[in-house]
PQR file of N, CA, C, O and H, with PARSE charges and radii, in Angstrom:
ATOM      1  N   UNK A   1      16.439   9.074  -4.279 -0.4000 1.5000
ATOM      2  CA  UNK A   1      15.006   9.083  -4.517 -0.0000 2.0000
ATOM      3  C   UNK A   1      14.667   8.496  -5.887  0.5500 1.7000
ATOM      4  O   UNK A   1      13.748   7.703  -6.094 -0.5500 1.4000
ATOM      5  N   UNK A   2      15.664   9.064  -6.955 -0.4000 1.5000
ATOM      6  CA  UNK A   2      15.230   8.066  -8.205 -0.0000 2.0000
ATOM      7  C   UNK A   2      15.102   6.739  -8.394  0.5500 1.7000
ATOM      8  O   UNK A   2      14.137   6.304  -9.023 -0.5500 1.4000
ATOM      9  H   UNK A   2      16.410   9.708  -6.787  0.4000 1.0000
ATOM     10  N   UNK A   3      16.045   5.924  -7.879 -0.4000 1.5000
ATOM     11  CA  UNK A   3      16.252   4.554  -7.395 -0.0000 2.0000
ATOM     12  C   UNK A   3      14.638   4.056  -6.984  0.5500 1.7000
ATOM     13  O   UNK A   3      13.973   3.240  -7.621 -0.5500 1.4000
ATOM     14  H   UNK A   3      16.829   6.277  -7.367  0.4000 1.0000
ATOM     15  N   UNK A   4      14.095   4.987  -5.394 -0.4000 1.5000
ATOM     16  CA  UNK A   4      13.253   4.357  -4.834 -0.0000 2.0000
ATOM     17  C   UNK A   4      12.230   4.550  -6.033  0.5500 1.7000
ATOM     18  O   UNK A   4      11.525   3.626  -6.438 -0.5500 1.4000
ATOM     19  H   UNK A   4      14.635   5.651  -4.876  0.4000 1.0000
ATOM     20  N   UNK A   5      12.210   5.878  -6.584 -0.4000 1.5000
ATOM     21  CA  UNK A   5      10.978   5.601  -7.975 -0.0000 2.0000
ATOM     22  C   UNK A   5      10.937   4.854  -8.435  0.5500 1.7000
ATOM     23  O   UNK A   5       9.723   4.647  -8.427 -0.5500 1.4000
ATOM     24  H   UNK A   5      12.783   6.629  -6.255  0.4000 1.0000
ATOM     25  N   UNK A   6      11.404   4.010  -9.012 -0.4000 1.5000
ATOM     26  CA  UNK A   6      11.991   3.293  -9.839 -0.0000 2.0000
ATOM     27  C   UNK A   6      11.486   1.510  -9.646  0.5500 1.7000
ATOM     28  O   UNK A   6      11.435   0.565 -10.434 -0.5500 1.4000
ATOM     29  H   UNK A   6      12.390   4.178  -9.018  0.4000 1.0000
ATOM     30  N   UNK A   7      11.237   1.644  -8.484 -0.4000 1.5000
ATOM     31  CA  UNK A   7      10.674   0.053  -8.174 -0.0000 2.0000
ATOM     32  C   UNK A   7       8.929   0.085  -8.389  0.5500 1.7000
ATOM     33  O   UNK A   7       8.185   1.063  -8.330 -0.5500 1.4000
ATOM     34  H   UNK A   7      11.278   2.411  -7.845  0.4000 1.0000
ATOM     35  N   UNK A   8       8.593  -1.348  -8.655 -0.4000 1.5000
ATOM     36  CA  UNK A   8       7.187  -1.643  -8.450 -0.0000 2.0000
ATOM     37  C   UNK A   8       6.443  -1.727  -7.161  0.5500 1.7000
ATOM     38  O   UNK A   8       6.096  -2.644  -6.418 -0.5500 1.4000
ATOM     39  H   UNK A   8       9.198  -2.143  -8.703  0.4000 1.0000
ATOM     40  N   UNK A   9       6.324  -0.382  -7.172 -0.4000 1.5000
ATOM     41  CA  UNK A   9       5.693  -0.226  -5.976 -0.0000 2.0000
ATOM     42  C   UNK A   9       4.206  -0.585  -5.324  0.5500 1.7000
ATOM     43  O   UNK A   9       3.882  -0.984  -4.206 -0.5500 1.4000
ATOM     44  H   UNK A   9       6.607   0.363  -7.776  0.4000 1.0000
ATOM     45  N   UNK A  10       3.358  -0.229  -6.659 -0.4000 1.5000
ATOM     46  CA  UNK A  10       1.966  -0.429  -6.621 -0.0000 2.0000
ATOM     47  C   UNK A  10       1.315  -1.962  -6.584  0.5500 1.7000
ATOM     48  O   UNK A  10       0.342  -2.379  -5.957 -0.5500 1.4000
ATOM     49  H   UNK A  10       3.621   0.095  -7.568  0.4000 1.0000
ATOM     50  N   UNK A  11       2.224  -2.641  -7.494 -0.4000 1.5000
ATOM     51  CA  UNK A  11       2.283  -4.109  -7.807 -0.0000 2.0000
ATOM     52  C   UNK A  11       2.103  -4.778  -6.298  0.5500 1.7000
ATOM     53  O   UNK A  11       1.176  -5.506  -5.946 -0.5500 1.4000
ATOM     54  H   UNK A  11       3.015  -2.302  -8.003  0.4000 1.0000
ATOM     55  N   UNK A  12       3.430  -4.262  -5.358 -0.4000 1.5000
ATOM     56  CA  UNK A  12       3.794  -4.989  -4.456 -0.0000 2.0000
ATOM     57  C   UNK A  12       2.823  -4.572  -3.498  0.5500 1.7000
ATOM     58  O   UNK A  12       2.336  -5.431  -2.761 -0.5500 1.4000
ATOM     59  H   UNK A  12       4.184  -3.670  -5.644  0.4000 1.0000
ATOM     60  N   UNK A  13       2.416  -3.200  -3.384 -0.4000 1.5000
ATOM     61  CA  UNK A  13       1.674  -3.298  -2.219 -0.0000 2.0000
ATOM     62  C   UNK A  13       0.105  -3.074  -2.442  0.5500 1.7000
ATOM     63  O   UNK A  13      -0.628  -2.324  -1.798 -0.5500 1.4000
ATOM     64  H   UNK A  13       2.811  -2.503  -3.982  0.4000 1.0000
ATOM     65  N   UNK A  14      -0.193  -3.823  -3.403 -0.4000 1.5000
ATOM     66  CA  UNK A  14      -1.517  -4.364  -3.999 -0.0000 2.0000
ATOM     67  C   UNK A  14      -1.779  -5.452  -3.336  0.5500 1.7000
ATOM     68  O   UNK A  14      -2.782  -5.558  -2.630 -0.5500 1.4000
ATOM     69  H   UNK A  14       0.403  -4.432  -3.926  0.4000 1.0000
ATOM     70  N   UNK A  15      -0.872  -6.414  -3.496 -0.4000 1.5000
ATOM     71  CA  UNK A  15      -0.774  -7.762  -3.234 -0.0000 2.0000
ATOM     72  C   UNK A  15      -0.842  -7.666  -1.702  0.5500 1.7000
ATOM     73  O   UNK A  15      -1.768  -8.222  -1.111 -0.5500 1.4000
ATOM     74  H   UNK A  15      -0.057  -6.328  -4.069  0.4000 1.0000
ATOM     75  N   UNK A  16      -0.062  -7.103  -1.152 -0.4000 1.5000
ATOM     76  CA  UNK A  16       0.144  -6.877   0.706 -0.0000 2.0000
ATOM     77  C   UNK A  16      -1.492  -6.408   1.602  0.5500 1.7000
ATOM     78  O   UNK A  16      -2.071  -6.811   2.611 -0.5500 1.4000
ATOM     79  H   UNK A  16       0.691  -6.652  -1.632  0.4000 1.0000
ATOM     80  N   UNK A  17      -1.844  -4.956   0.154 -0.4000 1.5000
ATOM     81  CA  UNK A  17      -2.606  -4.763   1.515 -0.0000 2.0000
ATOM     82  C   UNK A  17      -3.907  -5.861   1.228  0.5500 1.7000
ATOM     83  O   UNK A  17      -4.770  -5.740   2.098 -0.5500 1.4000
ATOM     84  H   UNK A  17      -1.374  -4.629  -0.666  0.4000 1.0000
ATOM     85  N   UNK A  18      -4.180  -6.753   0.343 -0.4000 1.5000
ATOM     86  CA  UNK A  18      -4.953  -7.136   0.553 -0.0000 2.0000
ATOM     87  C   UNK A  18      -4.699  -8.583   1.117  0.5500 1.7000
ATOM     88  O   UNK A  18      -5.731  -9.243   1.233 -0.5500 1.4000
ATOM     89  H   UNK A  18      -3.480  -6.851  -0.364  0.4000 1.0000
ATOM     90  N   UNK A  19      -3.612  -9.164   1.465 -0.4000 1.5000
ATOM     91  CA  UNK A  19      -3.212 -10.299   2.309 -0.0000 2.0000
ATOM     92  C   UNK A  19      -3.912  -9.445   4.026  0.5500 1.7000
ATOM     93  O   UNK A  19      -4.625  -9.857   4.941 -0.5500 1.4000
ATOM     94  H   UNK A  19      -2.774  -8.628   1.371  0.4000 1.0000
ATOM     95  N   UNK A  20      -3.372  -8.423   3.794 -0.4000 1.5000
ATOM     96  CA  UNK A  20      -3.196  -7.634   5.047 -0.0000 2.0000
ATOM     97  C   UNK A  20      -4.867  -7.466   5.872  0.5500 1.7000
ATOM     98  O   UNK A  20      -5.140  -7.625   7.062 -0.5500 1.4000
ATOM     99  H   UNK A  20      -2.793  -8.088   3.051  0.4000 1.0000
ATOM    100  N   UNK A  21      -5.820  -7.071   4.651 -0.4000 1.5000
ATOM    101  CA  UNK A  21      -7.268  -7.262   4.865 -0.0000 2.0000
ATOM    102  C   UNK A  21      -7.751  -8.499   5.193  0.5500 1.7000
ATOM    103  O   UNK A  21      -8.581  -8.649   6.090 -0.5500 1.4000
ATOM    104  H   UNK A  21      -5.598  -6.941   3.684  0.4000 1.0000
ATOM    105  N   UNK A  22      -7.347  -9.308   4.610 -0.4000 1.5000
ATOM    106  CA  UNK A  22      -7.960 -11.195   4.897 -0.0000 2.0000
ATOM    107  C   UNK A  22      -7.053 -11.229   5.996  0.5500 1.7000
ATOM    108  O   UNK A  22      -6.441 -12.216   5.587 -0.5500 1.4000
ATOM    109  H   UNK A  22      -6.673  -9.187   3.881  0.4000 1.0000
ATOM    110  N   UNK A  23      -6.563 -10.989   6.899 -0.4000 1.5000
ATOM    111  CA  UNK A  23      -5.448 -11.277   8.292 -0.0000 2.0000
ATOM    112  C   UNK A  23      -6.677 -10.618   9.009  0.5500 1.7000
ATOM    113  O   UNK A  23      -7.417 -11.282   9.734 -0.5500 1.4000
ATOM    114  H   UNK A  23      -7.060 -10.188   7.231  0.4000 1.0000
ATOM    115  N   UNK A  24      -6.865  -9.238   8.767 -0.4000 1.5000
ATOM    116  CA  UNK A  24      -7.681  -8.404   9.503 -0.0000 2.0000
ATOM    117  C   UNK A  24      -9.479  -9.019   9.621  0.5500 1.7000
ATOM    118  O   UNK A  24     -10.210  -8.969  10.609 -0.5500 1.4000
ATOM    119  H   UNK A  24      -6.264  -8.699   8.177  0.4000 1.0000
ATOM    120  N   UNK A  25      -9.738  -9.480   8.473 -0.4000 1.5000
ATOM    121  CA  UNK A  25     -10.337  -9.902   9.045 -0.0000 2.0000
ATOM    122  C   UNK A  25     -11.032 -11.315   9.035  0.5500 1.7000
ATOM    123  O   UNK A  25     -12.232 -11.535   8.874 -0.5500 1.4000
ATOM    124  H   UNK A  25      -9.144  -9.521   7.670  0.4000 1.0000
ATOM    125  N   UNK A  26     -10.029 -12.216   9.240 -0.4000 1.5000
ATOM    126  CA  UNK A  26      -9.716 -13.483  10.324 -0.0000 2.0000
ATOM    127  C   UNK A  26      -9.479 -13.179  11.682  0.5500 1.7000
ATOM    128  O   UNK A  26      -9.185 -14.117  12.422 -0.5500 1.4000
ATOM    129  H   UNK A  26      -9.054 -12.037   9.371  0.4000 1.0000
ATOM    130  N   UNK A  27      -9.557 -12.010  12.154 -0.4000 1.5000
ATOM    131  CA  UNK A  27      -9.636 -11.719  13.483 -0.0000 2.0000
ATOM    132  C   UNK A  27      -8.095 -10.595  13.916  0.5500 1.7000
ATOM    133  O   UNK A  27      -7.889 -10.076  15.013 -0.5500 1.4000
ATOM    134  H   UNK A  27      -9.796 -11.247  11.552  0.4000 1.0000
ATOM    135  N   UNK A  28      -7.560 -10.527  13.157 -0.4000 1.5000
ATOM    136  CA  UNK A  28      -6.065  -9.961  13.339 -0.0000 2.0000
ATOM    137  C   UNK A  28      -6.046  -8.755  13.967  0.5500 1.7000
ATOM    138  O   UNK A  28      -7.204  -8.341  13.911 -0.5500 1.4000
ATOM    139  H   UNK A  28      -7.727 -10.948  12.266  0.4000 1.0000
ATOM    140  N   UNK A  29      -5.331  -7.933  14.558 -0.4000 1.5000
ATOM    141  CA  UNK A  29      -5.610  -6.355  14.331 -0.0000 2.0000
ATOM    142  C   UNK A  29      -5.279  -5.477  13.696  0.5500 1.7000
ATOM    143  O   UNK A  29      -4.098  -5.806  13.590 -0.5500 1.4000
ATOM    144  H   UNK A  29      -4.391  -8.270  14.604  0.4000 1.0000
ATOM    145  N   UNK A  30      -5.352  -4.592  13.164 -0.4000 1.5000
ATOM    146  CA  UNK A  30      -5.302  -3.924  12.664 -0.0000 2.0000
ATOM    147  C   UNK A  30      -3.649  -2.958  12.414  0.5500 1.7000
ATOM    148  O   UNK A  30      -3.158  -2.427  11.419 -0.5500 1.4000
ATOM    149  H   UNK A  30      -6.312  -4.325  13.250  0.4000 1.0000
ATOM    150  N   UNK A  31      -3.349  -3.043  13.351 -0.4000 1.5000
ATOM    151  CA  UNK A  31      -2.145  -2.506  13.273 -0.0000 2.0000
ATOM    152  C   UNK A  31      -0.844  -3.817  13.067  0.5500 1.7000
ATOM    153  O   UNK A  31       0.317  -3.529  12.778 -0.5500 1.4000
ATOM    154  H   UNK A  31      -3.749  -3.474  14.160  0.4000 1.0000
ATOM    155  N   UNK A  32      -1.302  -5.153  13.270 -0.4000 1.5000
ATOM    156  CA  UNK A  32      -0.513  -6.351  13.251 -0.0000 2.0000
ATOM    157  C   UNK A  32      -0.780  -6.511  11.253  0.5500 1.7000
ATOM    158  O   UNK A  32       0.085  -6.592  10.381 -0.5500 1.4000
ATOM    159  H   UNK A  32      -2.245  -5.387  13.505  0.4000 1.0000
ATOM    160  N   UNK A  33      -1.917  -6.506  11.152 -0.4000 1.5000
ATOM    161  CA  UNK A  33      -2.171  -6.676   9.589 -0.0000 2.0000
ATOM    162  C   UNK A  33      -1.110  -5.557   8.855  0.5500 1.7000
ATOM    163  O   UNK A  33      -0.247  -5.789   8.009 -0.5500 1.4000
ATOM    164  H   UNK A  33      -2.620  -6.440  11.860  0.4000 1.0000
ATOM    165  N   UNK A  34      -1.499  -4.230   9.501 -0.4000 1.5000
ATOM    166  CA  UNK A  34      -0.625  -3.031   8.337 -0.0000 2.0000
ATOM    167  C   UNK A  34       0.916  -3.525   8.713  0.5500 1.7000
ATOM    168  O   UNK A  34       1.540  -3.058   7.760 -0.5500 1.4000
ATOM    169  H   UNK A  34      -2.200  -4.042  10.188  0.4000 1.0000
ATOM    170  N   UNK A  35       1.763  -4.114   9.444 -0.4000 1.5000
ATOM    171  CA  UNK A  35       2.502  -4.301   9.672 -0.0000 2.0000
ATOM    172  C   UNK A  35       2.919  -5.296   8.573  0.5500 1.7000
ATOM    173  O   UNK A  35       3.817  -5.093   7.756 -0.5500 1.4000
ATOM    174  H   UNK A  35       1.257  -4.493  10.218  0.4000 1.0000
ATOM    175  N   UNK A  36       1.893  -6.765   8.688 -0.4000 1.5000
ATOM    176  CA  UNK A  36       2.532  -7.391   7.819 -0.0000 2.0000
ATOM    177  C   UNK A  36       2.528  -7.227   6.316  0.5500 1.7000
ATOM    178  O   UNK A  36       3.190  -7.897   5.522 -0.5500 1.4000
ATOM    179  H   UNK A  36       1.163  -6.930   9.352  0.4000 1.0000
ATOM    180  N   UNK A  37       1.627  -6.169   6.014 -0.4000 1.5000
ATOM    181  CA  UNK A  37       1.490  -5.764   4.835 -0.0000 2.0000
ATOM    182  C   UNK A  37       2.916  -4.514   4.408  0.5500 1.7000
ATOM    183  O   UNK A  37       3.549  -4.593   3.355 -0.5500 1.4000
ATOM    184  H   UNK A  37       1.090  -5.625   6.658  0.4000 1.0000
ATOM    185  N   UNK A  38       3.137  -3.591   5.334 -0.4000 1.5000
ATOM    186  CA  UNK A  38       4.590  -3.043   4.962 -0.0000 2.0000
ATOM    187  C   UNK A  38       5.436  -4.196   4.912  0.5500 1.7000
ATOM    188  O   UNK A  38       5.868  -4.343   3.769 -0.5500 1.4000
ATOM    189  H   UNK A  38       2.623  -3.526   6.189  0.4000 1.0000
ATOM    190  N   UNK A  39       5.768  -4.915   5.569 -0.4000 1.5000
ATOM    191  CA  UNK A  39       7.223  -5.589   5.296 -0.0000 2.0000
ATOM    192  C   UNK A  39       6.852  -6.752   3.779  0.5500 1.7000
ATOM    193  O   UNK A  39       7.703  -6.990   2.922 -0.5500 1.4000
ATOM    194  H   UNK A  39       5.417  -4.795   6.497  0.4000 1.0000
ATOM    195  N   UNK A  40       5.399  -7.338   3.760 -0.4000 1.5000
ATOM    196  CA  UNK A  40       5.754  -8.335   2.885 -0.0000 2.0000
ATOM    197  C   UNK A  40       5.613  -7.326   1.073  0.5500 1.7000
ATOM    198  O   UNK A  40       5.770  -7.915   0.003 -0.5500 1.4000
ATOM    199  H   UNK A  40       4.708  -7.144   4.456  0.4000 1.0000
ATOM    200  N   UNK A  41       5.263  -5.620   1.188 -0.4000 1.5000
ATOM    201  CA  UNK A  41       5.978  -4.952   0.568 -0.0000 2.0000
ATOM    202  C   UNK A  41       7.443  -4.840   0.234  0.5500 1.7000
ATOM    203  O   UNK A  41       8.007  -5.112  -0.826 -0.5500 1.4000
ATOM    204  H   UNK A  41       5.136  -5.142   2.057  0.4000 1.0000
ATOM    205  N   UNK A  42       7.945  -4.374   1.379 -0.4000 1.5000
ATOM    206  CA  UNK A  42       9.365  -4.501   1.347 -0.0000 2.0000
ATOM    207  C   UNK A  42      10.065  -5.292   0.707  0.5500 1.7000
ATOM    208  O   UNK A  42      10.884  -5.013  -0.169 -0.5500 1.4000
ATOM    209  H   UNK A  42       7.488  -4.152   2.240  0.4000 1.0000
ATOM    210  N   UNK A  43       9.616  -6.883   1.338 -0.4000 1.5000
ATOM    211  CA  UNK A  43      10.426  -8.082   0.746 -0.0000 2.0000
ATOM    212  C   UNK A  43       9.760  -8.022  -0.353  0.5500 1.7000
ATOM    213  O   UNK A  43      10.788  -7.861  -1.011 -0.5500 1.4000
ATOM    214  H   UNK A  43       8.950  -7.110   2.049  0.4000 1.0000
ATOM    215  N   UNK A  44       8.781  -8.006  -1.307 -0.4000 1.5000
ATOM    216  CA  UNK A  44       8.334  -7.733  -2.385 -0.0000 2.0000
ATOM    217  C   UNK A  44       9.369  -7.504  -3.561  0.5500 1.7000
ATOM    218  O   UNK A  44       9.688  -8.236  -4.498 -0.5500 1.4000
ATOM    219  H   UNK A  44       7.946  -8.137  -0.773  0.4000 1.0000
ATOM    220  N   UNK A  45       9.854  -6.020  -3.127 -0.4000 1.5000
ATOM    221  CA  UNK A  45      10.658  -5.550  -3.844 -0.0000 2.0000
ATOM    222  C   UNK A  45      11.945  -5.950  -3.685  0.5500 1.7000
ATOM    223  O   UNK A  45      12.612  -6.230  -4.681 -0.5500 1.4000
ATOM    224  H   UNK A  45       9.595  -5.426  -2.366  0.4000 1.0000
ATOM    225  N   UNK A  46      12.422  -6.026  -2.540 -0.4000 1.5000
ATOM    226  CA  UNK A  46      13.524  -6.500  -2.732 -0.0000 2.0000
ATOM    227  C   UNK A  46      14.283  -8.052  -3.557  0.5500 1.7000
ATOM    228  O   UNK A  46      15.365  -8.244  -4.112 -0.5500 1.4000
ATOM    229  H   UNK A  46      11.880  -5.799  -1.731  0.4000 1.0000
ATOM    230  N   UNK A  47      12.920  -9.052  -3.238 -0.4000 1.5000
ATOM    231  CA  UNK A  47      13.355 -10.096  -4.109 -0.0000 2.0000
ATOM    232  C   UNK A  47      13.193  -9.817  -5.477  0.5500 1.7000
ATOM    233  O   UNK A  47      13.857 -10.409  -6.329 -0.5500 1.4000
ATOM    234  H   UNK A  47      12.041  -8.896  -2.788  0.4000 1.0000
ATOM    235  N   UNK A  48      12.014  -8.606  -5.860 -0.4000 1.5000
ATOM    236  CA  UNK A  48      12.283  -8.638  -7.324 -0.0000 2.0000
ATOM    237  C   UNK A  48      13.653  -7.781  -8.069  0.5500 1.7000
ATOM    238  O   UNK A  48      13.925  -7.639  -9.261 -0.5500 1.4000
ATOM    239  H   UNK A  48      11.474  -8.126  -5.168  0.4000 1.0000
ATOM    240  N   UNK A  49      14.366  -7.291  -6.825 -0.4000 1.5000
ATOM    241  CA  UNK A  49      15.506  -6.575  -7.184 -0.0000 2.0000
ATOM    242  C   UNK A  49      16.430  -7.588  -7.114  0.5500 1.7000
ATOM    243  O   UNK A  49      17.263  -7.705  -8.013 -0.5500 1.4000
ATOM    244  H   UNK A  49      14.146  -7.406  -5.856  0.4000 1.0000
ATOM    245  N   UNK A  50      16.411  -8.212  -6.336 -0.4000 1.5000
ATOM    246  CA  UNK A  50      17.680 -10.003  -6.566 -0.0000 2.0000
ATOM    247  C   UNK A  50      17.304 -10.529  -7.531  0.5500 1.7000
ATOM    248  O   UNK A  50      18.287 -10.694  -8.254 -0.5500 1.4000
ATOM    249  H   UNK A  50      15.734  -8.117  -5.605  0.4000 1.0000
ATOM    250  N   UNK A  51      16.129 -11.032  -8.146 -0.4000 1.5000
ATOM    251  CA  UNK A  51      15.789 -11.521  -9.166 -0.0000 2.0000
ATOM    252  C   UNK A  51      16.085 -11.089 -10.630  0.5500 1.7000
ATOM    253  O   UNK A  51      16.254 -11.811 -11.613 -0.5500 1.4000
ATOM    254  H   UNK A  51      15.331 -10.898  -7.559  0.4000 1.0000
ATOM    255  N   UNK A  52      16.114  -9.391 -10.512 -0.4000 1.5000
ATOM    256  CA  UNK A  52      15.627  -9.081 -11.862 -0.0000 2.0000
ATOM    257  C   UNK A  52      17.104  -9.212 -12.437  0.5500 1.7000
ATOM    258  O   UNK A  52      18.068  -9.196 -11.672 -0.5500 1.4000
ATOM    259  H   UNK A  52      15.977  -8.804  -9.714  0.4000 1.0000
ATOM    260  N   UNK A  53      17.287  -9.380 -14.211 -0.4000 1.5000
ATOM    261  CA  UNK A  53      18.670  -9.560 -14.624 -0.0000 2.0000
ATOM    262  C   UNK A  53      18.490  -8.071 -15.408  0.5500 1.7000
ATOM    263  O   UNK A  53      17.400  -7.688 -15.833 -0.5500 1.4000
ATOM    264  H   UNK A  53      16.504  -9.393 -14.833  0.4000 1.0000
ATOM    265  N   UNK A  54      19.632  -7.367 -15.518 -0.4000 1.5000
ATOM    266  CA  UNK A  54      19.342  -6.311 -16.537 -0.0000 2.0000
ATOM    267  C   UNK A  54      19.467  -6.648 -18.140  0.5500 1.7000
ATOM    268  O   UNK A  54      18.834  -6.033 -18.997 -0.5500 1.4000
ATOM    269  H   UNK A  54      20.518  -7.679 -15.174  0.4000 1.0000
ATOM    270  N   UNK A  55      20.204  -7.513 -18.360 -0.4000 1.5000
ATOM    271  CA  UNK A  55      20.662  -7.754 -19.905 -0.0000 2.0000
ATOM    272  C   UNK A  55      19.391  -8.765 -20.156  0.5500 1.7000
ATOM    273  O   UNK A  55      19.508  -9.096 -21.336 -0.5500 1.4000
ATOM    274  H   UNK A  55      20.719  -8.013 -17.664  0.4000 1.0000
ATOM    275  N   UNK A  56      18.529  -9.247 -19.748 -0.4000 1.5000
ATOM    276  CA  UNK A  56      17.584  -9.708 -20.512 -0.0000 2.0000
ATOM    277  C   UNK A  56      15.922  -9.416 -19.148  0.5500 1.7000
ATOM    278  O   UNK A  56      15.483 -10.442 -18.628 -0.5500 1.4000
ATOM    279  H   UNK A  56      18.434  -8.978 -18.790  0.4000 1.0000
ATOM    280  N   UNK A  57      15.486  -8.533 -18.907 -0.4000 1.5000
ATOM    281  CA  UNK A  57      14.262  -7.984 -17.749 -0.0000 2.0000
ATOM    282  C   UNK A  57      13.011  -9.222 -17.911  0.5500 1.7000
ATOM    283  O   UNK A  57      12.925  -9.873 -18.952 -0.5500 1.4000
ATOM    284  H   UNK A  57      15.842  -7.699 -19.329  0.4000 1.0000
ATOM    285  N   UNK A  58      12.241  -9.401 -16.952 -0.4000 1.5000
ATOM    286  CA  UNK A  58      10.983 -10.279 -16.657 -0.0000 2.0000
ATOM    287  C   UNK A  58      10.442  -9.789 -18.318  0.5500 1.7000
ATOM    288  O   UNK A  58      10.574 -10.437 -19.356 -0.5500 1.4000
ATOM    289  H   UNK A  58      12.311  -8.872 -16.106  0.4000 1.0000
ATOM    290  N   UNK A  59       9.805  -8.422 -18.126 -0.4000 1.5000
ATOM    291  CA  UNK A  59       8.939  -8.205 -19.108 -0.0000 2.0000
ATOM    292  C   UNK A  59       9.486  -7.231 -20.447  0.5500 1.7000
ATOM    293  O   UNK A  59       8.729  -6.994 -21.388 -0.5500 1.4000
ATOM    294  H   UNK A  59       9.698  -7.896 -17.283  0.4000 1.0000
TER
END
């Protein structure tokens, strides 16, 4: 559980749910939008966990 604390969580799914709203409404549904908004969370974090270096961090 510390681990999962530990990521940018809010960052990532800031960005999602509001991709997720402009899908929804371009006509999408609703449950297809929250969908793509969890996973492009997911991948969110996970590329910033491939990305990040520890001996020198983004910020």
């Amino acid at each position: 559980m510390r681990k999962m604390a530990s990521y940018d969580w809010l960052s990532s799914g800031t960005g999602a749910v509001l991709c997720a709203g402009f899908f929804h409404w371009r006509g999408q549904s609703v449950g297809t939008a929250l969908g793509v908004a969890c996973v492009a969370t997911i991948a969110s974090v996970v590329i910033e966990e491939l990305l990040e270096d520890r001996d020198q961090p983004w910020v």
